[in-house]
Rosetta silent file (secondary structure, phi, psi, omega in degrees, C-alpha in Angstrom):
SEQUENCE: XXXXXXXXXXXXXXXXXXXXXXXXXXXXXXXXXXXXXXXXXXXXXXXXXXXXXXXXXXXXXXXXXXXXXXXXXXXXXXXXXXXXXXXXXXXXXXXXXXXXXXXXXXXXXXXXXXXXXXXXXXXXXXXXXXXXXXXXXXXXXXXXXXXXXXXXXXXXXXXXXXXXXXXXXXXXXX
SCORE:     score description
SCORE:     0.000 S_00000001
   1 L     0.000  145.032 -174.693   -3.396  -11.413  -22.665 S_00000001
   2 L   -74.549  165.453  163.350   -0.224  -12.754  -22.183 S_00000001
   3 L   -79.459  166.245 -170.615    1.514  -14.500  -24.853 S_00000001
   4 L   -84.878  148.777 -167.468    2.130  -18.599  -25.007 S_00000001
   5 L   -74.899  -17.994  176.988    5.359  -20.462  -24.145 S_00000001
   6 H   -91.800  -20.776  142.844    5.186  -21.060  -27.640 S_00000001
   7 H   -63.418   28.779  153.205    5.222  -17.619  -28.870 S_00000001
   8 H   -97.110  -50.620 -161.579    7.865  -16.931  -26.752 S_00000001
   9 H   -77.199  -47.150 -163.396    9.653  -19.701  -27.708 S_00000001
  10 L   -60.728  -65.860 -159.877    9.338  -18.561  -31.684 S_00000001
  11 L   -46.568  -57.150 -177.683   10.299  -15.019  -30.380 S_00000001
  12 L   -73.096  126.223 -179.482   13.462  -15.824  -28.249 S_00000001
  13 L  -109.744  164.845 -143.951   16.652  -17.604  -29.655 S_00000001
  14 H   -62.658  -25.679 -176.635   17.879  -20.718  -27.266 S_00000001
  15 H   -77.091  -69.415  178.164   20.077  -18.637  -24.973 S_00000001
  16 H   -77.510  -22.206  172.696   17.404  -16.138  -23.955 S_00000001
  17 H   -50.666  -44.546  165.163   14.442  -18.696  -24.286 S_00000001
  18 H   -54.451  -68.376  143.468   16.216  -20.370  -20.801 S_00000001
  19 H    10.231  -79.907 -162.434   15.990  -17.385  -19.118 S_00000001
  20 H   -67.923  -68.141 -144.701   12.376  -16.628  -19.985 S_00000001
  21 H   -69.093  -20.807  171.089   11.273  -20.047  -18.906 S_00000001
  22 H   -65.351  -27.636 -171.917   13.163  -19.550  -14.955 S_00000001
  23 H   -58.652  -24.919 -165.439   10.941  -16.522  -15.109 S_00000001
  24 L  -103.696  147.169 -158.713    7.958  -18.596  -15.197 S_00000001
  25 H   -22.705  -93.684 -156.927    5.882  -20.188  -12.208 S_00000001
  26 H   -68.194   -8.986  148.883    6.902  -23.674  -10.966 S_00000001
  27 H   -92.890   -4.556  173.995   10.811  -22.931  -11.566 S_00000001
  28 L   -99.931   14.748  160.196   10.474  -19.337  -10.217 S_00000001
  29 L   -94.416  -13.284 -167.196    9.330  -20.825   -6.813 S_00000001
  30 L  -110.020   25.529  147.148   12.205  -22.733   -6.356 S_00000001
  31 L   -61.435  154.737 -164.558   14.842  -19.820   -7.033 S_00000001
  32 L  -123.777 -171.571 -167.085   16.346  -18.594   -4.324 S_00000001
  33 H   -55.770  -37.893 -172.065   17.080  -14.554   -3.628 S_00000001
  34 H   -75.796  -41.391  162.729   20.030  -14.029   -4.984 S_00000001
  35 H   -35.641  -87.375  171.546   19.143  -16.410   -8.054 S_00000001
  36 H   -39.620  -62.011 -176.299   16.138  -13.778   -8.618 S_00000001
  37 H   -38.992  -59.897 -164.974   18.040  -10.856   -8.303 S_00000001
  38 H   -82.700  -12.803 -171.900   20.219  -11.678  -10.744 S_00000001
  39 H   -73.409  -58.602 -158.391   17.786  -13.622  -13.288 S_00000001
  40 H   -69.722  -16.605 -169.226   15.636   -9.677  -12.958 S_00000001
  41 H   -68.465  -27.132 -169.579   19.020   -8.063  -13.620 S_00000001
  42 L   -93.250   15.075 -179.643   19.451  -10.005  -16.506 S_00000001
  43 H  -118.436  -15.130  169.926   15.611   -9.498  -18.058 S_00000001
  44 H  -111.396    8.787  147.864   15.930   -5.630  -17.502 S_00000001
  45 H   -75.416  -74.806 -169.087   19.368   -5.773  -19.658 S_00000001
  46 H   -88.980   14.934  146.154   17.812   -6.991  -22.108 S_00000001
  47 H   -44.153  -35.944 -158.896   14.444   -5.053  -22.058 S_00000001
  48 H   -68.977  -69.620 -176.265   16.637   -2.098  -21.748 S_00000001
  49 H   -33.086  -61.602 -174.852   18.707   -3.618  -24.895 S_00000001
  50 H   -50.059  -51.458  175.638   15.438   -4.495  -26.764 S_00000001
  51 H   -61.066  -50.815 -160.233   14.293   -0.784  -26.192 S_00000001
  52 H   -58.486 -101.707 -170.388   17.221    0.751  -27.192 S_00000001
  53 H   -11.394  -50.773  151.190   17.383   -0.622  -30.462 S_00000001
  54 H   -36.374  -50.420  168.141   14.015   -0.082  -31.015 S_00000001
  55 H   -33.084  -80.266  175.714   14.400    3.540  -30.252 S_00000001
  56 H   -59.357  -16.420 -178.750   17.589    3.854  -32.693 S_00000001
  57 H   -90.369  -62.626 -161.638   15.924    1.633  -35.710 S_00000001
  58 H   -60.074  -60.323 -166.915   12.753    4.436  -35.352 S_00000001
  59 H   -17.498  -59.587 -160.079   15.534    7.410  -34.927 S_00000001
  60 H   -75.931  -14.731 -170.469   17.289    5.914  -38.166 S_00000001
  61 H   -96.876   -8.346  168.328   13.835    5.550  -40.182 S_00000001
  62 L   -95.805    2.304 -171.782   12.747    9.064  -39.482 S_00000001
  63 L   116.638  -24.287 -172.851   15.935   10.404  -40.466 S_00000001
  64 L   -88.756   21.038 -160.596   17.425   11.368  -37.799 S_00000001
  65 L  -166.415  133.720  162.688   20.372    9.171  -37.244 S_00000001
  66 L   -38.268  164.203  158.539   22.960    7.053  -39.214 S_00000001
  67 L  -106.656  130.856  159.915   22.076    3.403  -39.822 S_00000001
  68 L   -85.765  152.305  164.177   24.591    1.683  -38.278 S_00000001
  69 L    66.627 -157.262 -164.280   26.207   -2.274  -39.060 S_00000001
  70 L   -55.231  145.210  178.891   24.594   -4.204  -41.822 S_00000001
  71 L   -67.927  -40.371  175.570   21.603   -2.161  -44.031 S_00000001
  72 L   -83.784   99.603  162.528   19.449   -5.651  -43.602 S_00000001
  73 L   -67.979   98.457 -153.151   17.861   -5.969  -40.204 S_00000001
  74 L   -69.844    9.887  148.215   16.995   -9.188  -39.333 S_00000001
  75 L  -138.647  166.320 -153.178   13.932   -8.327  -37.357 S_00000001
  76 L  -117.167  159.181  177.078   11.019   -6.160  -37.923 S_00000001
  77 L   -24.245  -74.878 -133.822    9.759   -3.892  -35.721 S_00000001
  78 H   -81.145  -36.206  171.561    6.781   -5.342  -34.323 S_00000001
  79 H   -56.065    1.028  172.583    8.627   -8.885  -33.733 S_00000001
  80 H   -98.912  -47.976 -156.923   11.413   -6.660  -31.532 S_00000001
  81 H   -89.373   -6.810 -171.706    8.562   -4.971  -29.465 S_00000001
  82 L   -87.024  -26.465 -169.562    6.849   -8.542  -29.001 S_00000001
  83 H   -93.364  -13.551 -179.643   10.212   -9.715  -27.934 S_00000001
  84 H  -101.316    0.579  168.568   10.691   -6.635  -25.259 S_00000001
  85 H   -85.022  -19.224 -171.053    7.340   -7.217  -24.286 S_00000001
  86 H   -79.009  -41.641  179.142    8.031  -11.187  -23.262 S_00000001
  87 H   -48.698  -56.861 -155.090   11.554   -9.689  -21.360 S_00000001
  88 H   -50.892  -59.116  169.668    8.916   -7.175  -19.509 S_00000001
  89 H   -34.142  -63.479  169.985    6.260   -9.852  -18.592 S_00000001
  90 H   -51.173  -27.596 -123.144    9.358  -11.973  -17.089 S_00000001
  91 H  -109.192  -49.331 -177.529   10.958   -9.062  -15.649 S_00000001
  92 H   -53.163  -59.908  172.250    6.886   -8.620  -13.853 S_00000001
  93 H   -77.053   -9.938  164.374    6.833  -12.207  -12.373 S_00000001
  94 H   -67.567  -46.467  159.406   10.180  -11.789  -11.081 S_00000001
  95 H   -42.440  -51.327 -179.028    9.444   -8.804   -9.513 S_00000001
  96 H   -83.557  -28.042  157.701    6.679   -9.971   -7.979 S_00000001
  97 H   -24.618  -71.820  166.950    8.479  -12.994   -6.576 S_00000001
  98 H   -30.064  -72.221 -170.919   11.095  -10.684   -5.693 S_00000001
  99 H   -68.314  -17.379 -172.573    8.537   -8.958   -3.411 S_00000001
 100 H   -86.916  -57.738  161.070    6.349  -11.738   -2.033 S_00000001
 101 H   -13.947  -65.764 -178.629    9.728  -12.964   -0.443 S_00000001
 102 H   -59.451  -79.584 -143.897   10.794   -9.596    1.045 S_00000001
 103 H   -61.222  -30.955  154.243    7.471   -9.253    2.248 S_00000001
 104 H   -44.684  -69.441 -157.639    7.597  -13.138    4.084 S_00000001
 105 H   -81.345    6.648 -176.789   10.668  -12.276    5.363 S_00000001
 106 H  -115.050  -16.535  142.896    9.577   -8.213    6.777 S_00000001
 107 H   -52.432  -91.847  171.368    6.808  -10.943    8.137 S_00000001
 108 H   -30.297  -43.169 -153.184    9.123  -13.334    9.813 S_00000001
 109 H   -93.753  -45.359 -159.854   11.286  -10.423   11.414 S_00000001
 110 H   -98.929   -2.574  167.135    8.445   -8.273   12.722 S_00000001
 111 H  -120.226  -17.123  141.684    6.458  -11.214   14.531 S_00000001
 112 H   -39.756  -55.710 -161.900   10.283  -12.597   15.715 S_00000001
 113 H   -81.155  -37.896 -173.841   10.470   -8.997   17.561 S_00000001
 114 H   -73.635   -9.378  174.174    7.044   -9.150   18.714 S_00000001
 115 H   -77.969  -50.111  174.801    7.510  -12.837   20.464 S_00000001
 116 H   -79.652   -1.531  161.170   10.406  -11.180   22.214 S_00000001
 117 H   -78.693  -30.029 -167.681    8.812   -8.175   23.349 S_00000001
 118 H   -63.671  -31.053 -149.760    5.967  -10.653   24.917 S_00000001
 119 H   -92.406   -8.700  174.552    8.592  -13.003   26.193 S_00000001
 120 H   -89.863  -34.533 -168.509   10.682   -9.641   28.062 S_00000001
 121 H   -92.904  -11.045  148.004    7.068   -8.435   29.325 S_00000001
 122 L   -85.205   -6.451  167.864    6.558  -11.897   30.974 S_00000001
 123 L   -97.906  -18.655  154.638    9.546  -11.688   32.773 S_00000001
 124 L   -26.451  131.598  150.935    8.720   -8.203   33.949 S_00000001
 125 L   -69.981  132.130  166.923    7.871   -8.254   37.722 S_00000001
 126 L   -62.969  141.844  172.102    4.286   -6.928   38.197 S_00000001
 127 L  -109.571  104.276  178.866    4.465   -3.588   39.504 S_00000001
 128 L  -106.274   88.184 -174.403    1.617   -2.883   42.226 S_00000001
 129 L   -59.332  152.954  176.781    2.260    0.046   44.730 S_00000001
 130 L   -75.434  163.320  143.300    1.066   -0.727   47.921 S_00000001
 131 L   -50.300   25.375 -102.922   -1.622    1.426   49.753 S_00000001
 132 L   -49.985 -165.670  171.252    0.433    2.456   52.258 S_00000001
 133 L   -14.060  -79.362 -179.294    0.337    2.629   55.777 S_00000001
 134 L  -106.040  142.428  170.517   -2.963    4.343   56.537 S_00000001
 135 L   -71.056  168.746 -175.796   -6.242    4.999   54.027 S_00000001
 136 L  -110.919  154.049  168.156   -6.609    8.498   53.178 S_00000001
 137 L   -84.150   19.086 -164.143  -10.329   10.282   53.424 S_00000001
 138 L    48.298 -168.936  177.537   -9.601   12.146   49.930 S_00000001
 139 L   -44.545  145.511  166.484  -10.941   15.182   49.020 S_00000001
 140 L  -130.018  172.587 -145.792  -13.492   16.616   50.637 S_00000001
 141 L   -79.277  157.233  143.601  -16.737   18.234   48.783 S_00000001
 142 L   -92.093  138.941 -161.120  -17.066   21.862   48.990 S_00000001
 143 L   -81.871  139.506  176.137  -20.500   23.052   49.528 S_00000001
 144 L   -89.901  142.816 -163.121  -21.377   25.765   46.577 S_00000001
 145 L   -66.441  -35.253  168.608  -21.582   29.388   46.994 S_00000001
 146 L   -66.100  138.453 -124.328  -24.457   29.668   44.649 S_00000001
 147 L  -146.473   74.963 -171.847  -27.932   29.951   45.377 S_00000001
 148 L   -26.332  123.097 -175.235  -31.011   28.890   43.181 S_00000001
 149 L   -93.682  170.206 -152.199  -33.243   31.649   43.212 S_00000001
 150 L  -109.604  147.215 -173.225  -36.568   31.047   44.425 S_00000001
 151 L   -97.972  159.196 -160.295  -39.989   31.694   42.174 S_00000001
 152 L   -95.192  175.333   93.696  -42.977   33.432   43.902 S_00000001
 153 L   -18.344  -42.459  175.686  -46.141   31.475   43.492 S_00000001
 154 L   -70.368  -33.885 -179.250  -47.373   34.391   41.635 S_00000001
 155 L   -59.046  -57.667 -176.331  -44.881   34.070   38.989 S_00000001
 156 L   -52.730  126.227  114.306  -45.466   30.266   37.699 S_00000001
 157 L   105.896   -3.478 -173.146  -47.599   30.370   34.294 S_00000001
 158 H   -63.196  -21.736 -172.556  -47.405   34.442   34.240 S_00000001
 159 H   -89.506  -17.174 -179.770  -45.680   34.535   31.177 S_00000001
 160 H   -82.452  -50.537  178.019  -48.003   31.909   29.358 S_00000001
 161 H   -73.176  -40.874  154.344  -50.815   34.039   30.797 S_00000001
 162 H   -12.698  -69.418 -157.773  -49.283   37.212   29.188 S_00000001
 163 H   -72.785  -43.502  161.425  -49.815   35.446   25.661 S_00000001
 164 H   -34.337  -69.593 -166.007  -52.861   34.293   26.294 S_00000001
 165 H   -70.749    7.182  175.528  -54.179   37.436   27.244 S_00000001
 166 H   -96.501  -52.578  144.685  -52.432   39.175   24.259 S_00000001
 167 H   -32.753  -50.231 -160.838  -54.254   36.952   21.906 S_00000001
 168 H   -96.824  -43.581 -161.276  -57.502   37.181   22.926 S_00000001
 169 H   -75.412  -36.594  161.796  -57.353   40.815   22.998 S_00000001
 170 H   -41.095  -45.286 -173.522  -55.915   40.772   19.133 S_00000001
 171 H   -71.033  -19.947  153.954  -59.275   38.272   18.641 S_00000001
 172 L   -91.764   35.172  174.534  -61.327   40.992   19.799 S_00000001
 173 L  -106.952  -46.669 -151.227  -59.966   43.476   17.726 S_00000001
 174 L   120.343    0.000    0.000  -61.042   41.701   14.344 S_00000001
């Protein structure tokens, strides 16, 4: 679940708190592209920023790195990852702003080209070839070379009477 404008607000000192709140619905519709652009550049600084630090404060607590600037850090861990998660969230409805726009305007552009292909294909002359001069008879059938062959009278049912008569003589065997 997301967090609350007021845990956000608690999180966020007064500078970045403005920010956060353009990020959010009814003042992120009425930004305008460039306004968004630069609002996500400036919520994936400081995610980035928020990460980093994080990164280097675990680095310096396993050992593996100086501690740099003052030895007291004035925020703890989880209140840092709470604060790059509120950048991230913003950084997510911006993004998605970001994209419902492009995608309006890759709208707009693609049924603009298709009113002017309609409006070039009504000005098209119909093209109808004429018959010409005289009808033609077409093709004409060829009669086939092949020849049904013809069954005796004798033939029909001989093969039915075969089994029959194969049968009955197996039934008088036993």
């Amino acid at each position: 679940m997301g967090a609350t404008f007021a845990t956000e607000r608690r999180l966020l000192a007064e500078d970045e708190i403005g920010q956060v709140i353009r990020s959010h619905y009814p003042e992120l519709d009425e930004l305008g592209s460039e306004d968004l652009v630069s609002l996500a550049r400036w919520l994936r600084s400081q995610h980035g920023r928020m990460r980093d630090t994080m990164r280097e404060r675990r680095r310096i607590h396993r050992g593996k790195a100086e501690a740099r600037g003052s030895a007291t850090e004035s925020a703890g861990e989880r209140s840092m990852a709470e604060k790059k998660q509120v950048f991230a969230r913003g950084l997510k409805r911006v993004n998605a702003r970001i994209g419902h726009l492009r995608a309006e305007e890759k709208r707009e552009r693609a049924s603009a080209a298709l009113r002017g292909a309609l409006a070039r294909r009504g000005q098209e002359a119909v093209h109808h070839p004429g018959a010409g001069e005289t009808t033609h008879a077409g093709m004409r059938p060829l009669p086939g070379d092949h020849r049904r062959g013809i069954i005796t009278g004798g033939r029909i049912g001989s093969v039915s009477q075969a089994g029959r008569n194969a049968q009955a003589a197996r039934d008088r065997r036993g």
